[in-house]
C-alpha positions as CSV (number, residue, x, y, z in Angstrom):
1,X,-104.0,26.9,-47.3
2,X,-107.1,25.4,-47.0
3,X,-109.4,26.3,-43.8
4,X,-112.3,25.4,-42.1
5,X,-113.9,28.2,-40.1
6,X,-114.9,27.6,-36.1
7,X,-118.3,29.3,-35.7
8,X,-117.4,32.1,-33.9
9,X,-114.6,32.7,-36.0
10,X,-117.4,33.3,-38.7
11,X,-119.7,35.2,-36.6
12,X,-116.9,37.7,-35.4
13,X,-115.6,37.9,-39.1
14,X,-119.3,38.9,-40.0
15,X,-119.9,41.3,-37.6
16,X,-116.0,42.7,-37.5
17,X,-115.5,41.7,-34.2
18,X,-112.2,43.1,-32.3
19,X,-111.9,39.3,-30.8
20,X,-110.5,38.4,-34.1
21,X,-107.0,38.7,-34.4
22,X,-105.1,39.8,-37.0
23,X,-103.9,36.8,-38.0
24,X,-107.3,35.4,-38.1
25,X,-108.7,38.5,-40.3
26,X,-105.3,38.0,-42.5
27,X,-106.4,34.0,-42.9
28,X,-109.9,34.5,-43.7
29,X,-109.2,37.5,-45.9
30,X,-106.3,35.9,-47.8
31,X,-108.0,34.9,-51.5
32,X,-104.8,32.5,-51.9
33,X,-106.6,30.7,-48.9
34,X,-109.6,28.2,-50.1
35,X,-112.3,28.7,-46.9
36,X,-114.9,26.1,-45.8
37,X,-118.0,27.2,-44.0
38,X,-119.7,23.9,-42.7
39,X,-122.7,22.8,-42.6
40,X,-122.5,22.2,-39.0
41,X,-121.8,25.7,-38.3
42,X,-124.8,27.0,-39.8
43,X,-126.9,24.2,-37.6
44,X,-125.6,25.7,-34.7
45,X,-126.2,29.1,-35.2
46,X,-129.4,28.2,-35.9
47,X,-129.9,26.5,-32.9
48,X,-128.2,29.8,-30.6
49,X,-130.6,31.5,-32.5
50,X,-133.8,29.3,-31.5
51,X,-132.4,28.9,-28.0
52,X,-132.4,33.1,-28.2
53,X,-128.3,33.2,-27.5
54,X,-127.8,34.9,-30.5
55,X,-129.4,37.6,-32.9
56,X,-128.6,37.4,-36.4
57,X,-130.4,39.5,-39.2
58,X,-132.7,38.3,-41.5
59,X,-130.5,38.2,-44.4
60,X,-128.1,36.3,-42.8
61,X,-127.7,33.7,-45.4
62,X,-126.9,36.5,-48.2
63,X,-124.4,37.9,-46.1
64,X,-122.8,34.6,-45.7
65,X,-123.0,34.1,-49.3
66,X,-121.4,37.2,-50.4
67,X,-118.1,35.9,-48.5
68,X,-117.5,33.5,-51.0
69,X,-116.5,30.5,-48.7
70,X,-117.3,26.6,-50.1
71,X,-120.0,25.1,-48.3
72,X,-119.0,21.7,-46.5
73,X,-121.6,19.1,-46.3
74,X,-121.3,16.8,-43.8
75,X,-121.1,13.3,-44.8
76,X,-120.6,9.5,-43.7
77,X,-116.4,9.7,-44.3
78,X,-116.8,13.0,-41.4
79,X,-118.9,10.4,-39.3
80,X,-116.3,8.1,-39.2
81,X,-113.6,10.5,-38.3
82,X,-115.6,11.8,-35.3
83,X,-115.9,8.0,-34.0
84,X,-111.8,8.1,-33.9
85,X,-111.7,11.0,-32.6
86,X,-110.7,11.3,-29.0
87,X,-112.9,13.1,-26.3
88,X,-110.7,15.6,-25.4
89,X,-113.4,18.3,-26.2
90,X,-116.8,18.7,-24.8
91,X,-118.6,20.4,-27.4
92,X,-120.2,18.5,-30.0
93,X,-120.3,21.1,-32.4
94,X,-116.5,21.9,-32.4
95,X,-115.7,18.0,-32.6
96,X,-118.0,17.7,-35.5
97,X,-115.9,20.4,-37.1
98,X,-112.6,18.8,-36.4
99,X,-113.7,15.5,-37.6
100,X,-114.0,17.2,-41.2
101,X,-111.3,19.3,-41.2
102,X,-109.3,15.5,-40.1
103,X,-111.4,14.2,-43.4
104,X,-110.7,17.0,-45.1
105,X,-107.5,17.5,-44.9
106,X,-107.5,21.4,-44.2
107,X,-107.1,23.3,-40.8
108,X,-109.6,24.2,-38.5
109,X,-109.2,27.8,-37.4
110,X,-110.6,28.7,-34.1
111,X,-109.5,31.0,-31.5
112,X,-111.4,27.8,-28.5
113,X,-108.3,26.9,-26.8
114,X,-109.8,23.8,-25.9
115,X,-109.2,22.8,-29.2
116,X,-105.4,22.9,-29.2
117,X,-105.4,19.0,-28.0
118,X,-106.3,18.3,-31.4
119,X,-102.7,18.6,-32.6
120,X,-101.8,20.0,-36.2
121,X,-105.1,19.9,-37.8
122,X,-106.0,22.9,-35.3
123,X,-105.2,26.8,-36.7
124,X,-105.5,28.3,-33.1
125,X,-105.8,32.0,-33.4
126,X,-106.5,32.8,-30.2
């Protein structure tokens, strides 16, 4: 399966976080599993981090590295897809994210049940 991690899926996989489930932890950890970490994740987290709503350590981007997931850049194809994509979330982040997971063709694993309205493309874990 191909997946596309919701950033707090990432942050509580990082810190091993009880609020992941263990079918999230068995997703994440399977190595049959191909795992997307976008590029739109790591903006926000920067900007929880600037805005002081989250810590993370200064080797941050090593850790993240050493997990092995493929970066995801976000391109004009995931732009497109967010235009088509209906409002039925509020956060801009998480319907950035589902917008490449839709262009992507992978799931979007997130425990935000919010999300759910999405349909299929959605992974929820919650």
């Amino acid at each position: 399966m191909k997946i596309l991690l919701d950033t707090h899926i990432l942050l509580w996989w990082l810190l091993d976080d009880p609020k992941l489930t263990e079918r999230a932890r068995a997703l994440v950890a399977d190595r049959d599993n191909i795992v997307f970490l976008s590029a739109v994740t790591r903006w926000e987290i920067q900007i929880k981090k600037d805005l002081k709503k989250i810590e993370i350590p200064a080797d941050f981007d090593d850790v993240v590295a050493e997990q092995g997931f493929e970066d995801l850049a976000l391109n004009h194809e995931h732009l497109a897809r967010l235009r088509d994509l209906p409002a039925a979330h509020r956060d801009p982040f998480d319907r950035m994210l589902i917008a490449q997971a839709l262009a992507m063709g992978v799931r979007f694993l997130t425990a935000d049940e919010n999300c759910r309205a999405y349909g299929d493309v959605v992974e929820y874990v919650g």
